[in-house]
C-alpha positions as a Markdown table, in Angstrom:
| # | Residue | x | y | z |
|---|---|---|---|---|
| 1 | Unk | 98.4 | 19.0 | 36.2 |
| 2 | Unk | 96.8 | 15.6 | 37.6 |
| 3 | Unk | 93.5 | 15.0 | 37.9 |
| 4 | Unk | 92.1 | 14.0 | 41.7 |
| 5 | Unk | 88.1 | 14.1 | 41.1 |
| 6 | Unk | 85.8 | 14.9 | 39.5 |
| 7 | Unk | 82.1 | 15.3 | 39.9 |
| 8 | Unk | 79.0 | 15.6 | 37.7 |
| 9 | Unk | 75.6 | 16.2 | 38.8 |
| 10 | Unk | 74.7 | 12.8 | 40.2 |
| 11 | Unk | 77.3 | 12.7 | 42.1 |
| 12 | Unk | 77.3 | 16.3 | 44.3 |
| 13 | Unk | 75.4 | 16.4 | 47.8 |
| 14 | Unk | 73.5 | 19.0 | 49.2 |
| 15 | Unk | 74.8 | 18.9 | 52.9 |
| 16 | Unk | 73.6 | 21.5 | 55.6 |
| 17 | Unk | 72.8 | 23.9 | 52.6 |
| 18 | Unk | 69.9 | 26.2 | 52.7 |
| 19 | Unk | 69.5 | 27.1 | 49.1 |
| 20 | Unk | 71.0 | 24.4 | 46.4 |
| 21 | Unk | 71.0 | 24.4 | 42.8 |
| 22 | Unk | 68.2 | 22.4 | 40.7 |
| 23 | Unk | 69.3 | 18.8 | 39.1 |
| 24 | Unk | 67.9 | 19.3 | 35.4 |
| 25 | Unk | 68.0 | 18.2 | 32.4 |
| 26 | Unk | 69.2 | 19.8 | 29.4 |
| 27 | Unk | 70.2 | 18.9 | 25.9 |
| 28 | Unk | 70.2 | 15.6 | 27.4 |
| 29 | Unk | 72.5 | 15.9 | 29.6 |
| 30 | Unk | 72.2 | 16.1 | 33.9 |
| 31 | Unk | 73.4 | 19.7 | 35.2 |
| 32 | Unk | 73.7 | 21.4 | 38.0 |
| 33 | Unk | 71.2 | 24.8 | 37.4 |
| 34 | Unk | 72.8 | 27.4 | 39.1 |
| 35 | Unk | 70.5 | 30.6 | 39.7 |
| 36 | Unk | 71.8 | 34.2 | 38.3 |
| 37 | Unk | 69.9 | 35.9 | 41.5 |
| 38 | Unk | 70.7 | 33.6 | 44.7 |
| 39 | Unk | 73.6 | 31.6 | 45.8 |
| 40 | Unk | 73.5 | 28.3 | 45.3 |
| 41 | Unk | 75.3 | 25.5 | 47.0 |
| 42 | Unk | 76.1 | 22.1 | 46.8 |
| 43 | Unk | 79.5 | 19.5 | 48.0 |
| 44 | Unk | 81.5 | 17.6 | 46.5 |
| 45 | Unk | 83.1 | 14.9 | 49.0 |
| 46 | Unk | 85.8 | 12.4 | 49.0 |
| 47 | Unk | 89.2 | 11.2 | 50.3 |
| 48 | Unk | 92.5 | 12.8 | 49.6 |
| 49 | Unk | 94.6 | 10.4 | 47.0 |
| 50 | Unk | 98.0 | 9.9 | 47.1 |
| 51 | Unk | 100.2 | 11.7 | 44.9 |
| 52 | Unk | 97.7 | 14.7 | 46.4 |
| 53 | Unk | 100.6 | 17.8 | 46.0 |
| 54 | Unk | 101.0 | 21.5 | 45.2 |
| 55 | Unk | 98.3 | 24.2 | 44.3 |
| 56 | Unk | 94.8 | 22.9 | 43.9 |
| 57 | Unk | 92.5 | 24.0 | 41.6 |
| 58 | Unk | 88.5 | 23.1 | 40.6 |
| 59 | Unk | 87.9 | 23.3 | 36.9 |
| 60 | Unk | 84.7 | 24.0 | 36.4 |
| 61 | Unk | 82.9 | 23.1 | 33.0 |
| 62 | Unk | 79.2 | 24.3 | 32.2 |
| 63 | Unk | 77.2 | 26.6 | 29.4 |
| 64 | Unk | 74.7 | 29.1 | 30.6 |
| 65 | Unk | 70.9 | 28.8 | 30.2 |
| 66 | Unk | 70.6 | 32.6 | 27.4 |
| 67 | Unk | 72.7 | 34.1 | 25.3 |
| 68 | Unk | 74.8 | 36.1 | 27.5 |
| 69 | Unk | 78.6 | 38.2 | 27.2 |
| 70 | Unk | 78.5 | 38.8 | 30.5 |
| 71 | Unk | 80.7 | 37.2 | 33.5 |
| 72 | Unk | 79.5 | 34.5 | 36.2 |
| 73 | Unk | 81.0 | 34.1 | 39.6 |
| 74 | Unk | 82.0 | 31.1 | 41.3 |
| 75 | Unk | 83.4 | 30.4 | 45.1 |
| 76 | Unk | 84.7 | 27.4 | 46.9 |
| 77 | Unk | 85.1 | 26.4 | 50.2 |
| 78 | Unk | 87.7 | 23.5 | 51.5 |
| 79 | Unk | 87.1 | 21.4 | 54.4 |
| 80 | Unk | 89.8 | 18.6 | 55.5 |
| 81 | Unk | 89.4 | 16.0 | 58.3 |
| 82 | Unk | 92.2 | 13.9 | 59.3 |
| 83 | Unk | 92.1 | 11.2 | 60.6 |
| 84 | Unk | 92.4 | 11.8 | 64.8 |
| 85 | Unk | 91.3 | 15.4 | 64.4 |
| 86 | Unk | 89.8 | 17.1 | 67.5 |
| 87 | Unk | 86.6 | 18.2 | 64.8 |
| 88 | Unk | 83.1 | 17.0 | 66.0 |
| 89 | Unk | 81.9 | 15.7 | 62.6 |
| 90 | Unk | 78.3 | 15.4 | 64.3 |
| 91 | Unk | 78.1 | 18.8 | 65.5 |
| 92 | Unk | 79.1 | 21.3 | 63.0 |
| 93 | Unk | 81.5 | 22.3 | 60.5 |
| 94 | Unk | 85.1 | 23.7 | 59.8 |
| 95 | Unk | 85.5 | 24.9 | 56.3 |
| 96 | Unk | 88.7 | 27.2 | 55.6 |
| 97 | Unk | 87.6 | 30.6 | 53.9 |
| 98 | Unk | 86.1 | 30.6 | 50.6 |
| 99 | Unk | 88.3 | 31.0 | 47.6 |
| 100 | Unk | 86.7 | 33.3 | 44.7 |
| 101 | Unk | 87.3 | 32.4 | 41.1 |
| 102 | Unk | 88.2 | 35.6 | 38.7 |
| 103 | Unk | 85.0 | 36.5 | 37.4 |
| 104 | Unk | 84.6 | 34.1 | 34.2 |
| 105 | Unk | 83.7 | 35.3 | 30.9 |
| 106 | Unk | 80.8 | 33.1 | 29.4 |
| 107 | Unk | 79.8 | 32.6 | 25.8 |
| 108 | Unk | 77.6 | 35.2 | 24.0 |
| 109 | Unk | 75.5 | 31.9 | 22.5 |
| 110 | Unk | 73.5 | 30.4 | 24.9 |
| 111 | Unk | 74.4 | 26.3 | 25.1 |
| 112 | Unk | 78.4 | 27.0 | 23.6 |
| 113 | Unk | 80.2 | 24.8 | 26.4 |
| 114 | Unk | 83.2 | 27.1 | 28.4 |
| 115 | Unk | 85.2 | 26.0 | 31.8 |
| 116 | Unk | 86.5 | 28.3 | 34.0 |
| 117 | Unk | 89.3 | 27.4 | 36.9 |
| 118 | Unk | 88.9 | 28.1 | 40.9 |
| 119 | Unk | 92.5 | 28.2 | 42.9 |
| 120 | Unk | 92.1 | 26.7 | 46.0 |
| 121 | Unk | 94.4 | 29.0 | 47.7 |
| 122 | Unk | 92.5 | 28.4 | 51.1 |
| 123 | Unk | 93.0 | 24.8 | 51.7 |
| 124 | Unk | 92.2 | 23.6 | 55.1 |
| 125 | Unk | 95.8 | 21.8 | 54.9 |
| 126 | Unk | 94.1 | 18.9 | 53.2 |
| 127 | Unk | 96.9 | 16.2 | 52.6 |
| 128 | Unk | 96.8 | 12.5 | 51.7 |
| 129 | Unk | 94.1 | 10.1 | 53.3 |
| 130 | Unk | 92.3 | 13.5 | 54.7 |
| 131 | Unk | 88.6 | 13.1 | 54.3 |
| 132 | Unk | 87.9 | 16.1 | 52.2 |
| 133 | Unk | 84.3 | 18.5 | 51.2 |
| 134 | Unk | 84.0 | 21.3 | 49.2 |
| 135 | Unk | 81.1 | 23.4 | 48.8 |
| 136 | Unk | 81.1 | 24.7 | 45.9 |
| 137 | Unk | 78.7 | 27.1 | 43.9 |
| 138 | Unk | 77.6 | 30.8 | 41.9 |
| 139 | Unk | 78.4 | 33.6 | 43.3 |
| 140 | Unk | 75.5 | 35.2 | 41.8 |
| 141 | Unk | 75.2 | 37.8 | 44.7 |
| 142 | Unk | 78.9 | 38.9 | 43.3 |
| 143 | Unk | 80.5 | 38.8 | 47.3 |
| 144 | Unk | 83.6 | 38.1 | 46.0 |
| 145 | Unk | 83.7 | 37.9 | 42.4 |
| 146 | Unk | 81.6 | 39.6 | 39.5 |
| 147 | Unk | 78.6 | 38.0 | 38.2 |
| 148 | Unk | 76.4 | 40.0 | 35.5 |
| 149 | Unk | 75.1 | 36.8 | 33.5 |
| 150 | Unk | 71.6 | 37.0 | 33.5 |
| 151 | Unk | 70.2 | 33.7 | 33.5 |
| 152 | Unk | 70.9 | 30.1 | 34.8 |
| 153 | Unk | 74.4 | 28.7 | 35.0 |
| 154 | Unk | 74.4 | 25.0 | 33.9 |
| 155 | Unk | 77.4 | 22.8 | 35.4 |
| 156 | Unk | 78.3 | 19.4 | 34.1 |
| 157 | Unk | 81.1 | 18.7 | 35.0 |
| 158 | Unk | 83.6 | 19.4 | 37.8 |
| 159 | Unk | 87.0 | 18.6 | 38.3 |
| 160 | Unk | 89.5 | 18.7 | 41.1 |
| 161 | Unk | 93.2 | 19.0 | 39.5 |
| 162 | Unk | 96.7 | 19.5 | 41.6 |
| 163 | Unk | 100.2 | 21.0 | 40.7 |
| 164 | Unk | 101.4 | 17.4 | 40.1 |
């Protein structure tokens, strides 16, 4: 797997999103406070590399807020603009359907770091030089994936990998 991206909590945006998660920090460190009651949403932006092939995937590395066993759910949401497209980038958006990670077991200590993986089965047909955004974020209303972990999810890293 090749890395593509990666993200921290400086570095997301919080376009056209109604509800986003809080920029703490904790232990030192800048996270991304994801709520266990409301979805939360932010995007990670950038431009397609080359070498850019096969399944995509975000790894998504964080430790929750209280001691939990419990699962979190996380969803993602791909949209690609290339270059000549008829898209209206002023006027709207075109994400492909949200992709649903399986419902990721977090540590029973509260603070023990764990990463889970999202497959980015819905792509937008993002290729090389494509101006790309993903919205990323909990799923803590379980839509599509289970989320029973009371308590805030804290993400410090993100990272976009490919089958190269």
């Amino acid at each position: 797997m090749a890395s593509r991206g990666s993200w921290n909590a400086e570095s997301v945006t919080f376009e056209n999103q109604s509800s986003i998660p809080e920029i703490a920090v904790v232990g030192g460190r800048n996270v991304l406070a994801f709520d266990a009651t409301a979805d939360e949403l932010c995007v990670l932006k950038g431009v397609a590399p080359v070498g850019l092939t096969g399944t995509l995937s975000l790894i998504v590395h964080g430790f929750m807020a209280s001691a939990v066993a419990d699962t979190v759910g996380l969803r993602a949401a791909v949209e690609a603009l290339t270059p000549g497209d008829a898209t209206d980038e002023d006027a709207g958006e075109s994400y492909d359907s949200e992709n649903y990670a399986t419902s990721a077991a977090v540590p029973a200590t509260a603070g023990y770091p764990f990463s889970t993986t999202i497959t980015l089965t819905n792509k937008d047909s993002i290729a090389v030089g494509d101006k790309y955004r993903i919205r990323f974020g909990r799923d803590a209303d379980g839509t599509g994936s289970t989320d029973s972990a009371t308590g805030d999810l804290y993400v410090d890293a993100i990272e976009l990998q490919d089958g190269a």
